[in-house]
Structure formats: C-alpha cells, structure tokens
N, C-alpha and C positions, 0 to 999 in steps of 0.2 A: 297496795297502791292508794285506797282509800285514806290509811293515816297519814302515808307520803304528801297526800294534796290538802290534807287540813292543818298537819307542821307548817307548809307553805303560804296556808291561806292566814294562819292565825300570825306567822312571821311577816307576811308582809303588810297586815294591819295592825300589827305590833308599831313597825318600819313609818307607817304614816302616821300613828300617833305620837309616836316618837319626836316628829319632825312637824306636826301642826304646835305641838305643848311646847317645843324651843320656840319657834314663833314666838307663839302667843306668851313667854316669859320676855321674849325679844323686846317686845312693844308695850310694855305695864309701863307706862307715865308713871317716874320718881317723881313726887311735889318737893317743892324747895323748902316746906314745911319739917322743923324737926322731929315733930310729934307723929306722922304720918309716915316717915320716912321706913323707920325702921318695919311699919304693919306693911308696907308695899315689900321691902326688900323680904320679908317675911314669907309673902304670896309668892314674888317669884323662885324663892326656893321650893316652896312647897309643888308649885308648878315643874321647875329644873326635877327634884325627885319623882316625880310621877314620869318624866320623859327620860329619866335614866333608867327606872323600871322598866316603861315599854321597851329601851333598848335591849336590857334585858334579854326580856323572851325574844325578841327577834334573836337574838346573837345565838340564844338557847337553840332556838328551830332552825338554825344556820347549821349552828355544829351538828344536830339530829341529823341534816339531810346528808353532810359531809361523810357522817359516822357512817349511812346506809350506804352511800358510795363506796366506801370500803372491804365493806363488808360483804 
C-alpha cells in the first residue's frame, strides 16, 4: 500500500510539473529580434522537453496503478 501512495504521489507531482513547465514555455516573450529569436525558441523547447518528460512519469505511475488494479 505504501508503494501504491508514492506511484501516486510522485504521479501527481509529475501531473503539476508537467502543467506549470507548459505554462511557463506558454509565456517566453519571442523578441522581433533576429539574432535572439532562435536562443528564445531554443529555451522553450528545451522547457516543452522537460514537461514531456514529467508527463512521462506521470503517464508511467497511471499505467503502475492501472496494472495493480488488474492484478
């Protein structure tokens, strides 16, 4: 039961980093600057891949719980 509540707990602080890190690629100010452009669109990838990771493990600790329900 103890693993059962920490799949959960780390799923669902997976689930809100997930969802702060789109955010925060949401909102990166592109400058009309050429030279700057590409180092911003740069950051929010590298943001967008951090918050595809956390979905990741969440999705990971989703299927865990599913699988124990079967089982």
């Amino acid at each position: 039961m103890t693993l059962d509540l920490g799949v959960a707990t780390i799923g669902m602080l997976a689930s809100v980093a997930a969802a702060c890190l789109w955010f925060w690629a949401s909102v990166v100010v592109v400058p009309d600057n050429i030279h700057t452009i590409v180092h911003e669109l740069q950051r929010i990838s590298r943001i967008n891949a951090l918050a595809a990771f956390a979905t990741l493990i969440a999705a990971l600790c989703v299927a865990y719980g599913f699988w124990r329900q079967l089982g």
